[in-house]
N, CA, C and O atoms as a Maestro MAE file, in Angstrom:
{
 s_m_m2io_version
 :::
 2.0.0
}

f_m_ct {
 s_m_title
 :::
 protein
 m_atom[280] {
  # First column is atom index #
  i_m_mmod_type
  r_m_x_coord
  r_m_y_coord
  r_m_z_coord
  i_m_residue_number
  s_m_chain_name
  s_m_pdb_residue_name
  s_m_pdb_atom_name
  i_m_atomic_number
  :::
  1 25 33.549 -5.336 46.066 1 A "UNK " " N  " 7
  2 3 32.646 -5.623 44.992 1 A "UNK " " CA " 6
  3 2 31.448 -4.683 45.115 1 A "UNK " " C  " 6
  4 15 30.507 -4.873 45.886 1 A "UNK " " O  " 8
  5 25 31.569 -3.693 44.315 2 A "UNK " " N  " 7
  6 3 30.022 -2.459 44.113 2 A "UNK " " CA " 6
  7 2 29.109 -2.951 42.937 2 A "UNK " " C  " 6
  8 15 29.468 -3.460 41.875 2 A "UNK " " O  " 8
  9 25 28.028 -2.716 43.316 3 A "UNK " " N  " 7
  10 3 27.615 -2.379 41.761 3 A "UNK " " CA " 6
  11 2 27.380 -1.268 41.271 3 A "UNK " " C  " 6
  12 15 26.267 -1.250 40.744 3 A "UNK " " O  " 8
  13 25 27.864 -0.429 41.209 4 A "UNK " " N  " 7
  14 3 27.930 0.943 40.157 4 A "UNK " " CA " 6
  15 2 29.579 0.548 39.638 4 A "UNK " " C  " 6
  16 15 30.129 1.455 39.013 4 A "UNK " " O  " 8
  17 25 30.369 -0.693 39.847 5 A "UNK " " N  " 7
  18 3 31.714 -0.916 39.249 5 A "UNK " " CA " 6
  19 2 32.043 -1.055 37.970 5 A "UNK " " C  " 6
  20 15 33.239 -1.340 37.924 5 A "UNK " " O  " 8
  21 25 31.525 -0.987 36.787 6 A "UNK " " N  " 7
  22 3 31.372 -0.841 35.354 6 A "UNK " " CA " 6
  23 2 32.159 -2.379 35.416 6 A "UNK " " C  " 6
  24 15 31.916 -2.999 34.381 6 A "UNK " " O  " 8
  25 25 32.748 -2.894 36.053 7 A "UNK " " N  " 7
  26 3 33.316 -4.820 35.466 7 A "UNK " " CA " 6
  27 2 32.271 -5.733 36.050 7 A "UNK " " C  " 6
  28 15 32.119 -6.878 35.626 7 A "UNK " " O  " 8
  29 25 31.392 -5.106 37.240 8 A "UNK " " N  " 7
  30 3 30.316 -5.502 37.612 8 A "UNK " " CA " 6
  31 2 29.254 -5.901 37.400 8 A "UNK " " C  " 6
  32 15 28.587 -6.798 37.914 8 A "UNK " " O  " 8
  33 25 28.994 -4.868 36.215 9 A "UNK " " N  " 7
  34 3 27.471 -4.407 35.628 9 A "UNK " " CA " 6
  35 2 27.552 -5.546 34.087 9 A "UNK " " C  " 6
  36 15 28.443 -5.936 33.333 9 A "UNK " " O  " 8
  37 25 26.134 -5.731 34.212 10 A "UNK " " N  " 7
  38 3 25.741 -6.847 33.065 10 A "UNK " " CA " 6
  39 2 24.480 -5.995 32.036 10 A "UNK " " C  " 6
  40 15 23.760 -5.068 32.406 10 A "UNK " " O  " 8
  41 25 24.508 -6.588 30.811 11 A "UNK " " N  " 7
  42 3 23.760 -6.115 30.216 11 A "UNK " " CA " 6
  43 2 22.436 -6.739 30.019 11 A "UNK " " C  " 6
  44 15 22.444 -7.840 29.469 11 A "UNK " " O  " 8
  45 25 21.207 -6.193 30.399 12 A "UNK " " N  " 7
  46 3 19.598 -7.176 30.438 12 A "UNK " " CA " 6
  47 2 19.741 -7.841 29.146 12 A "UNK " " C  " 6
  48 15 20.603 -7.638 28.291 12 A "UNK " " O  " 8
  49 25 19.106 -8.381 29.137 13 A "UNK " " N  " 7
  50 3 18.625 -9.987 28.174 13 A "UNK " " CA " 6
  51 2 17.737 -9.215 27.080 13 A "UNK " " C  " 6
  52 15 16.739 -8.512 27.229 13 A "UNK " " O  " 8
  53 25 18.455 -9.596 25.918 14 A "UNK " " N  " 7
  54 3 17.454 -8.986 24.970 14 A "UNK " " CA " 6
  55 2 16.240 -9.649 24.536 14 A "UNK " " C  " 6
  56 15 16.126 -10.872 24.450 14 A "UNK " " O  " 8
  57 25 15.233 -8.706 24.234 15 A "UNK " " N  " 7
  58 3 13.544 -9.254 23.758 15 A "UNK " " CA " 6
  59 2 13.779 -10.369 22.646 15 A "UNK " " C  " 6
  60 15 14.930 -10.498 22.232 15 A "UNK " " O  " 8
  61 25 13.023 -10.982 22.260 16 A "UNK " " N  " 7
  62 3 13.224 -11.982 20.810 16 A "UNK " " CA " 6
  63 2 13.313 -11.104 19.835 16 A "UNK " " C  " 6
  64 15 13.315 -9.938 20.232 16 A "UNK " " O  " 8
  65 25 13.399 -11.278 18.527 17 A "UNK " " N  " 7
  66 3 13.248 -10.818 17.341 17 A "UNK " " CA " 6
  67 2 12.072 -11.086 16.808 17 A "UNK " " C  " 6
  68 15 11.718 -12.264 16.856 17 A "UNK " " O  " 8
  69 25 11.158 -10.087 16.166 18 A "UNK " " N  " 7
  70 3 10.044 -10.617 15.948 18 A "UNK " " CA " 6
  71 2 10.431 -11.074 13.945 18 A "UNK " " C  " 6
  72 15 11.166 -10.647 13.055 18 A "UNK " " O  " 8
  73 25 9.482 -12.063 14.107 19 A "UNK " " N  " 7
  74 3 9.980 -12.817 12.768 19 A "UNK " " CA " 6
  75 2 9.508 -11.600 11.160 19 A "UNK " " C  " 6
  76 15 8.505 -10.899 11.024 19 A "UNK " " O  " 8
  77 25 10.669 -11.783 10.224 20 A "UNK " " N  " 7
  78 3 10.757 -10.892 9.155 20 A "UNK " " CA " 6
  79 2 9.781 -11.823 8.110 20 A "UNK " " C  " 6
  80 15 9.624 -13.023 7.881 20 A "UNK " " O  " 8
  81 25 9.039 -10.105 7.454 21 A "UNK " " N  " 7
  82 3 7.748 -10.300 6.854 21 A "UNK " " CA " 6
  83 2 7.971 -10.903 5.767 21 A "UNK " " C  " 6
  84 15 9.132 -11.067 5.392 21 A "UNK " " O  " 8
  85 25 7.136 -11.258 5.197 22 A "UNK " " N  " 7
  86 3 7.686 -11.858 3.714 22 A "UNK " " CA " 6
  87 2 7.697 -11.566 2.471 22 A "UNK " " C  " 6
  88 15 7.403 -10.489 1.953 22 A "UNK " " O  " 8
  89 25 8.044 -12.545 1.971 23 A "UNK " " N  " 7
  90 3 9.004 -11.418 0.418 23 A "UNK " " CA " 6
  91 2 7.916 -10.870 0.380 23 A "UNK " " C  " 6
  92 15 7.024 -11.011 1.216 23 A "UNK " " O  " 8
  93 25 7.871 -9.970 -0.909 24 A "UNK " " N  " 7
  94 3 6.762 -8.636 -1.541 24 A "UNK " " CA " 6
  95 2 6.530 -9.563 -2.858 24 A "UNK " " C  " 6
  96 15 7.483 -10.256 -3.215 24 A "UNK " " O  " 8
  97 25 5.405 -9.613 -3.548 25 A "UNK " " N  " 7
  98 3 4.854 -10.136 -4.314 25 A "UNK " " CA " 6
  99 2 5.678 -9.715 -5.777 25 A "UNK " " C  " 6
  100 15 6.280 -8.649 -5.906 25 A "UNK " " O  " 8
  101 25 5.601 -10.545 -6.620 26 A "UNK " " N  " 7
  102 3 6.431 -10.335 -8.214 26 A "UNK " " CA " 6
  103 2 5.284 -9.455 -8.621 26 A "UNK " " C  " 6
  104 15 4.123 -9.633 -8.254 26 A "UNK " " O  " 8
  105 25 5.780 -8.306 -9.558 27 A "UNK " " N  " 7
  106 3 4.921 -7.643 -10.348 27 A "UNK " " CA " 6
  107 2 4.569 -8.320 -11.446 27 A "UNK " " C  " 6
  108 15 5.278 -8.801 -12.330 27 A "UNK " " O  " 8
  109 25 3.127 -8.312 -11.274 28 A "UNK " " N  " 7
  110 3 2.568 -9.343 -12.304 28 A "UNK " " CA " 6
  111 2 2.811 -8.339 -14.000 28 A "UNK " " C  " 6
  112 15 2.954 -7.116 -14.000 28 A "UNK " " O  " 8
  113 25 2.804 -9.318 -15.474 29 A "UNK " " N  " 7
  114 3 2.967 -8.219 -16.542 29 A "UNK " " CA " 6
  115 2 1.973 -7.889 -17.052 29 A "UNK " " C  " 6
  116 15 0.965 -8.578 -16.893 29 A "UNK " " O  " 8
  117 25 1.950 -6.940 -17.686 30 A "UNK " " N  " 7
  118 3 0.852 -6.358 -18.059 30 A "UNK " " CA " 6
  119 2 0.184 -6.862 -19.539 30 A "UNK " " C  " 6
  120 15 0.846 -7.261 -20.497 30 A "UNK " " O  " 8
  121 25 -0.646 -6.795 -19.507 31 A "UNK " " N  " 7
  122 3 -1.991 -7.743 -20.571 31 A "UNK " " CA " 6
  123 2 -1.247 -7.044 -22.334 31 A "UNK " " C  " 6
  124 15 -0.861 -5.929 -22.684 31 A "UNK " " O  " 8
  125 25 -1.341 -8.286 -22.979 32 A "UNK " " N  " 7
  126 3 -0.963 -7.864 -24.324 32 A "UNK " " CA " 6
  127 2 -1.150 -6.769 -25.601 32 A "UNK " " C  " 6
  128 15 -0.497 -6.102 -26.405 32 A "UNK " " O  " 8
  129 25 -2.749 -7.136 -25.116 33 A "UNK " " N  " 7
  130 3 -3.279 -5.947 -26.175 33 A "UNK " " CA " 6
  131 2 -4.478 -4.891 -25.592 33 A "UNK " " C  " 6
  132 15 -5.166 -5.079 -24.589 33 A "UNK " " O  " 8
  133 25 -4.530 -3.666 -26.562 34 A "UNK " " N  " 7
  134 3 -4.849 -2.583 -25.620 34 A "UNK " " CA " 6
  135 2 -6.507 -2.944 -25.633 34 A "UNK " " C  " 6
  136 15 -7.000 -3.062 -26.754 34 A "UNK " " O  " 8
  137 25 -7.251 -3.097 -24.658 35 A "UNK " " N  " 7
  138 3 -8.472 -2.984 -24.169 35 A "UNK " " CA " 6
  139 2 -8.836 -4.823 -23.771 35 A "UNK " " C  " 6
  140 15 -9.942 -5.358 -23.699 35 A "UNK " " O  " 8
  141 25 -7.679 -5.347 -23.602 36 A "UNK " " N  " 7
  142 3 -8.044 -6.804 -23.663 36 A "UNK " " CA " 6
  143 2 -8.661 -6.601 -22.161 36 A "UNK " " C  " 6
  144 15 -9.832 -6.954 -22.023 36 A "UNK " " O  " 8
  145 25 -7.902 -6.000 -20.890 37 A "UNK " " N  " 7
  146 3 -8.014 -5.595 -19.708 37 A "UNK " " CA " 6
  147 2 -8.333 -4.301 -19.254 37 A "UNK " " C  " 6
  148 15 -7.871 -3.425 -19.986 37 A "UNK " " O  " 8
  149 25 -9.063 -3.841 -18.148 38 A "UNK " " N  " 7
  150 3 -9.490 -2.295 -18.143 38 A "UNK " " CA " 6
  151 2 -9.800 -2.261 -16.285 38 A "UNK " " C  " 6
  152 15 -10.649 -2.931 -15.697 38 A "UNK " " O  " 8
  153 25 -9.103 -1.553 -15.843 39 A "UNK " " N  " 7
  154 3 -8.917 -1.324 -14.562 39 A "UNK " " CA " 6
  155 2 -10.537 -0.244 -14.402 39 A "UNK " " C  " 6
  156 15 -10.816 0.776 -15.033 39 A "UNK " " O  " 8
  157 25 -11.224 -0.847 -13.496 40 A "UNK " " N  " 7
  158 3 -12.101 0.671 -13.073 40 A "UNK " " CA " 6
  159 2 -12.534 0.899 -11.655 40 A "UNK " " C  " 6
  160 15 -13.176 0.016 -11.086 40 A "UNK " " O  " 8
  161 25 -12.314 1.707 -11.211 41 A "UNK " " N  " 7
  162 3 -12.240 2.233 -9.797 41 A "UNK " " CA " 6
  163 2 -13.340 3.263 -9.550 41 A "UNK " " C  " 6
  164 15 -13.662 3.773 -10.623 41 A "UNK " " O  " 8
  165 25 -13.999 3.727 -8.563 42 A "UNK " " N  " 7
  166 3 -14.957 4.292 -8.167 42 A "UNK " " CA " 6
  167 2 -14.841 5.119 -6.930 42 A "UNK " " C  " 6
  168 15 -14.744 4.553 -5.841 42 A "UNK " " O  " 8
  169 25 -14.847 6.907 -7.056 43 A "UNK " " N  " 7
  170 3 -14.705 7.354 -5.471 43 A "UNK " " CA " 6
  171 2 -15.812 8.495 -5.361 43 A "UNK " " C  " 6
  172 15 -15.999 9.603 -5.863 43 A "UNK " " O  " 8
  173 25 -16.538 7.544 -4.323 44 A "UNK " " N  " 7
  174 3 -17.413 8.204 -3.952 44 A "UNK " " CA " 6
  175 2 -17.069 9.493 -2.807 44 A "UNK " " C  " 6
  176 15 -16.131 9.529 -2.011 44 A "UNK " " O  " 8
  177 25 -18.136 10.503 -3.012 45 A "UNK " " N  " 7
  178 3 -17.846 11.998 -2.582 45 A "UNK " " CA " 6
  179 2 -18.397 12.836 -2.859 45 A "UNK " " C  " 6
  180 15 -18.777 12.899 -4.028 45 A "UNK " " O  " 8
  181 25 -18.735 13.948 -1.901 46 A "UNK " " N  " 7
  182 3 -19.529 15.220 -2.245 46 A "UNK " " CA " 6
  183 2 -19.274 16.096 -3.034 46 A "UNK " " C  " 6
  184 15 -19.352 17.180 -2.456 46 A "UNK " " O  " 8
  185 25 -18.906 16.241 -4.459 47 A "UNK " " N  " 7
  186 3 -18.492 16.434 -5.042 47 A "UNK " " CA " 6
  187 2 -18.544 18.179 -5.454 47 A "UNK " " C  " 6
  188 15 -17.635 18.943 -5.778 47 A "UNK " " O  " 8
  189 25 -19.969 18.393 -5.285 48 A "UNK " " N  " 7
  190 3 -20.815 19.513 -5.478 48 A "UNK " " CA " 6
  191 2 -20.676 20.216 -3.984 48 A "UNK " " C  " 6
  192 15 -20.711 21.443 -4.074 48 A "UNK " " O  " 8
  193 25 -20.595 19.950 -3.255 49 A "UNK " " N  " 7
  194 3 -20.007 20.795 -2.013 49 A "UNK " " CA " 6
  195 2 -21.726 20.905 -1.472 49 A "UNK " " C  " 6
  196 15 -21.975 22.032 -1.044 49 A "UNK " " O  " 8
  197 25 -22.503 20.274 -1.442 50 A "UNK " " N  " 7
  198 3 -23.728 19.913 -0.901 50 A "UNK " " CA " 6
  199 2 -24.793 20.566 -1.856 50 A "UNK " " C  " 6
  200 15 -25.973 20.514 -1.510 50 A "UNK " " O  " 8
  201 25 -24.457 21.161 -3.003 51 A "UNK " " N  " 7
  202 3 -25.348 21.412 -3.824 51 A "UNK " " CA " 6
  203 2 -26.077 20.774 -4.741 51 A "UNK " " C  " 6
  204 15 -26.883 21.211 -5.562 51 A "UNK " " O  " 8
  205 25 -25.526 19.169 -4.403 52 A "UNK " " N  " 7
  206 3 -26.269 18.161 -5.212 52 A "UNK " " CA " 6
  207 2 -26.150 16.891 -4.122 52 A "UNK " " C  " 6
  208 15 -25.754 16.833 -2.958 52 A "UNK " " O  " 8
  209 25 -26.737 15.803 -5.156 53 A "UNK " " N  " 7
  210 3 -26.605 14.455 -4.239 53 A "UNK " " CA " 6
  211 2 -25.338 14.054 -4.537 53 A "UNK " " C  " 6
  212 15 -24.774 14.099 -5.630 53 A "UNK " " O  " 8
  213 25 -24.789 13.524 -3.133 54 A "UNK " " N  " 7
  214 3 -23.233 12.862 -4.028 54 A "UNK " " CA " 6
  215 2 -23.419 11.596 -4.961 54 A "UNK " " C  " 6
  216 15 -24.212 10.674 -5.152 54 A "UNK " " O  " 8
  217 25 -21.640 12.341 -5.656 55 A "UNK " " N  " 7
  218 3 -21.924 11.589 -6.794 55 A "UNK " " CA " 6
  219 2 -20.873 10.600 -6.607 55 A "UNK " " C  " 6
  220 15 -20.237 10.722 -5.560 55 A "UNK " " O  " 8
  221 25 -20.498 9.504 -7.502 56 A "UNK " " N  " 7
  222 3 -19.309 8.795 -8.175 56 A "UNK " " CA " 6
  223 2 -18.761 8.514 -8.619 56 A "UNK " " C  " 6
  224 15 -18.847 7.407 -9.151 56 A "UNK " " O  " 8
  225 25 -17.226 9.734 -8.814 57 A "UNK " " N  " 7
  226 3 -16.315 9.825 -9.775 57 A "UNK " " CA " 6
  227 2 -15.488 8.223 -10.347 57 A "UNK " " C  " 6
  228 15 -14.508 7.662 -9.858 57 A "UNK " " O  " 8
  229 25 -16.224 7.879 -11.383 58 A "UNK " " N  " 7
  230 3 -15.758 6.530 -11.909 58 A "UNK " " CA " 6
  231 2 -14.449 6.741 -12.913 58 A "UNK " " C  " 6
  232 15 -14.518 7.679 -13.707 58 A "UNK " " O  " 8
  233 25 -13.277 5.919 -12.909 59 A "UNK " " N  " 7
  234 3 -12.299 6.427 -13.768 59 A "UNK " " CA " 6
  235 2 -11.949 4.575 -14.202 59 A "UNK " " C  " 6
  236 15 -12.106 3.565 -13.516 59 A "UNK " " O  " 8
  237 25 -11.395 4.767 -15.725 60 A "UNK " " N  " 7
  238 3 -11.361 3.690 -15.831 60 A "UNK " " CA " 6
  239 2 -9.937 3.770 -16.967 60 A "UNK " " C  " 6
  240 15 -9.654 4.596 -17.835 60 A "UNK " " O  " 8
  241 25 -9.341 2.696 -16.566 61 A "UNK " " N  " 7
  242 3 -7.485 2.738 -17.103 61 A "UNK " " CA " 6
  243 2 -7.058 1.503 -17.877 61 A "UNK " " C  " 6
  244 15 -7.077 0.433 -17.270 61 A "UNK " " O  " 8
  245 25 -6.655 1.529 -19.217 62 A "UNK " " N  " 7
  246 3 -6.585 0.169 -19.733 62 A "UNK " " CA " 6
  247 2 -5.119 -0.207 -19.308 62 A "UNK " " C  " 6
  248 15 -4.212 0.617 -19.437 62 A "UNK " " O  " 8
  249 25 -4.932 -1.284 -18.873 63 A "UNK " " N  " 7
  250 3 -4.025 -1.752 -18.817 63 A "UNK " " CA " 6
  251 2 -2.507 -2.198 -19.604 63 A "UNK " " C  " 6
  252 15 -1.329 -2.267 -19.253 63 A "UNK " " O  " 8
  253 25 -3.231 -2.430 -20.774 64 A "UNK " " N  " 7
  254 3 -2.023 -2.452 -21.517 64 A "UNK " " CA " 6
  255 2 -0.851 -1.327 -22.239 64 A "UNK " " C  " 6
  256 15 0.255 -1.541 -22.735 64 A "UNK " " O  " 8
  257 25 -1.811 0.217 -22.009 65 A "UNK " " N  " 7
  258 3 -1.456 1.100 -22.043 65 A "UNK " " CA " 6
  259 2 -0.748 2.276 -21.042 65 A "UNK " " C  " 6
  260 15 0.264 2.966 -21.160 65 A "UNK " " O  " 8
  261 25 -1.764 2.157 -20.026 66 A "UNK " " N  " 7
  262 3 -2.143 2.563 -19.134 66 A "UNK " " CA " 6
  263 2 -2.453 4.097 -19.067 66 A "UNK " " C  " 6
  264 15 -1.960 4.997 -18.387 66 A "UNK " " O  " 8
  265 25 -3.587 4.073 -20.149 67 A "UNK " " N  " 7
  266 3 -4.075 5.332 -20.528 67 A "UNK " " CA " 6
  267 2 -5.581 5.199 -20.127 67 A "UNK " " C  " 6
  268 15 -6.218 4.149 -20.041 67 A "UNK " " O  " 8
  269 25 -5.904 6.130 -19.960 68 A "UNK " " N  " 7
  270 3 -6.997 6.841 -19.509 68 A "UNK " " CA " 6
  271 2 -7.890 6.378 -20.489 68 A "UNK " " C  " 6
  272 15 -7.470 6.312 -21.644 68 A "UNK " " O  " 8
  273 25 -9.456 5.926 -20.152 69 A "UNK " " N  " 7
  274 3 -10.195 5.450 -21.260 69 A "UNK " " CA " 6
  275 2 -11.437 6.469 -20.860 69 A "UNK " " C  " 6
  276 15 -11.795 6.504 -19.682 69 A "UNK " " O  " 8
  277 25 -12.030 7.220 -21.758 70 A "UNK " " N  " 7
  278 3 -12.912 8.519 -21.787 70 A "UNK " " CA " 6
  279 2 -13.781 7.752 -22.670 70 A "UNK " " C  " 6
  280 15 -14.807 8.262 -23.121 70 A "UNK " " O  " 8
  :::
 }
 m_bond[279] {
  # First column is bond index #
  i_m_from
  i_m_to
  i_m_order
  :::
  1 1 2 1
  2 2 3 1
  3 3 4 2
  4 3 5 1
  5 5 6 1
  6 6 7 1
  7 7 8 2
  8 7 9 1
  9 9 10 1
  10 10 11 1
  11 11 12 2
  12 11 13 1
  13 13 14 1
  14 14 15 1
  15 15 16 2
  16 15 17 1
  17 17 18 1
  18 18 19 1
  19 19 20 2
  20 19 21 1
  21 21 22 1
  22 22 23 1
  23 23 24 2
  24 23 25 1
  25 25 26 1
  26 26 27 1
  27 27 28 2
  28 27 29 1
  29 29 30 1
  30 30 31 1
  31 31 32 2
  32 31 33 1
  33 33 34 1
  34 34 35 1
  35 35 36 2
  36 35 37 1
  37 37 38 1
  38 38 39 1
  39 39 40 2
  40 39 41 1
  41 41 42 1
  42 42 43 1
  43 43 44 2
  44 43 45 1
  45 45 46 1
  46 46 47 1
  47 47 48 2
  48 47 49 1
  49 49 50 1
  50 50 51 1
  51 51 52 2
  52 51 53 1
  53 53 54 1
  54 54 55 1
  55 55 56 2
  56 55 57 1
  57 57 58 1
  58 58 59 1
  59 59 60 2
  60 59 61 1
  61 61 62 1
  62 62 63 1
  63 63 64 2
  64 63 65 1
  65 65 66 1
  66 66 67 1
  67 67 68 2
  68 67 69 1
  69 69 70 1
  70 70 71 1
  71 71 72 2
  72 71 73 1
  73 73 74 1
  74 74 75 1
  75 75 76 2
  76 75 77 1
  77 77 78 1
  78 78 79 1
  79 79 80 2
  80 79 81 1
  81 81 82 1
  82 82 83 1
  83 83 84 2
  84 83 85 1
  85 85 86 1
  86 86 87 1
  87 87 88 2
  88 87 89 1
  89 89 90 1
  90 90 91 1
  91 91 92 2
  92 91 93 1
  93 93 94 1
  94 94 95 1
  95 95 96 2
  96 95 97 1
  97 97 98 1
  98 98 99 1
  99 99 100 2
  100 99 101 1
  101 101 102 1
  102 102 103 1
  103 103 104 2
  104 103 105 1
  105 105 106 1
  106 106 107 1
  107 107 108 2
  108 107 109 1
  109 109 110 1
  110 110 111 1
  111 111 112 2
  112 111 113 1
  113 113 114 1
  114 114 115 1
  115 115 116 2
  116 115 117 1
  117 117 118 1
  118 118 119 1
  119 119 120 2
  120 119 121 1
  121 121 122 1
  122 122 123 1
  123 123 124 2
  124 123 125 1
  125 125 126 1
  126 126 127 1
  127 127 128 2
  128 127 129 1
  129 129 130 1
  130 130 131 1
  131 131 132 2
  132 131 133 1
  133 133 134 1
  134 134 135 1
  135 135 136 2
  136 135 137 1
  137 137 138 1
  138 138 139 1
  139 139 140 2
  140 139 141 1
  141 141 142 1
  142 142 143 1
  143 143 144 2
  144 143 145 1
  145 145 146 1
  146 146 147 1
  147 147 148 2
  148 147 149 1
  149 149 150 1
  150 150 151 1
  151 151 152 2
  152 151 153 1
  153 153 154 1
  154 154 155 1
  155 155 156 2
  156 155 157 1
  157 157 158 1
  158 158 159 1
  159 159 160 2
  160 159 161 1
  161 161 162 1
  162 162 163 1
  163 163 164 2
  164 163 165 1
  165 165 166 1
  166 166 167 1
  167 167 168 2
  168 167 169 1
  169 169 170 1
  170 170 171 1
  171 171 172 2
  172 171 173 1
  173 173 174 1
  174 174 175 1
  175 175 176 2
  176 175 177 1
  177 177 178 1
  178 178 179 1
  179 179 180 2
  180 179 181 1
  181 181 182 1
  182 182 183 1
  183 183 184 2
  184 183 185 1
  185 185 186 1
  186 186 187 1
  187 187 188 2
  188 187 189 1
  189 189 190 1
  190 190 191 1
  191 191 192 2
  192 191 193 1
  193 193 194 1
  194 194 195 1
  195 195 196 2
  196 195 197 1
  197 197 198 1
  198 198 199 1
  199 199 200 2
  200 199 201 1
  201 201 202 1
  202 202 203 1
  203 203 204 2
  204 203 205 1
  205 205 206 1
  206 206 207 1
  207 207 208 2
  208 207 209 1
  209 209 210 1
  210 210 211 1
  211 211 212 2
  212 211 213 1
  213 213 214 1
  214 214 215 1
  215 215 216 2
  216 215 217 1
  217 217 218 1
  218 218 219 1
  219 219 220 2
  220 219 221 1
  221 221 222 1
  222 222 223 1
  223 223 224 2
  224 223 225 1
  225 225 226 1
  226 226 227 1
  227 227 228 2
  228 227 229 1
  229 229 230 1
  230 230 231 1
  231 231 232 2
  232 231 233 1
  233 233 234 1
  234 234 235 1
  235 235 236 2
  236 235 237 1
  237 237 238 1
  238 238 239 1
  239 239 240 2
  240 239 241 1
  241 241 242 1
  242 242 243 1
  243 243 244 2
  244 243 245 1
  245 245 246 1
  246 246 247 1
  247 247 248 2
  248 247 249 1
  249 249 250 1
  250 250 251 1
  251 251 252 2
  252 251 253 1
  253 253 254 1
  254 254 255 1
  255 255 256 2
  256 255 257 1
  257 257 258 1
  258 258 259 1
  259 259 260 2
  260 259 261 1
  261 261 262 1
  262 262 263 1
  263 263 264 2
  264 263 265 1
  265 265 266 1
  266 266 267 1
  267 267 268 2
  268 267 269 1
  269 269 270 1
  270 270 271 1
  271 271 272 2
  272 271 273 1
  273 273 274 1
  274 274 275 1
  275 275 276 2
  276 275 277 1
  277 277 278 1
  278 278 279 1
  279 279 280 2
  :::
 }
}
């Protein structure tokens, strides 16, 4: 009886499973009519490359379209 005998040898004990994440959220639908809803986001940044004060590129997206509102 060796142990380097391959009928010998056992395989280590496996780790647990760590528990699976959960579902992913339903895509909610999008709003009926155009401007009822309006997404607006803000990114701040040096925009001017230090030749000014930074600024904050504001962009704003209607939802029911999802077009660009200028």
């Amino acid at each position: 009886m060796s142990l380097t005998d391959p009928e010998q040898r056992r395989e280590p004990p496996k780790a647990p499973r760590a528990p699976k994440p959960p579902p992913t959220r339903q895509r909610r639908l999008r709003s009926g009519a155009e401007g009822m809803m309006v997404q607006i986001d803000g990114s701040p940044h040096d925009w001017l490359e230090g030749r000014a004060a930074k600024m904050c590129l504001i962009g704003v997206i209607d939802d029911a379209t999802n077009g660009a509102l200028i």
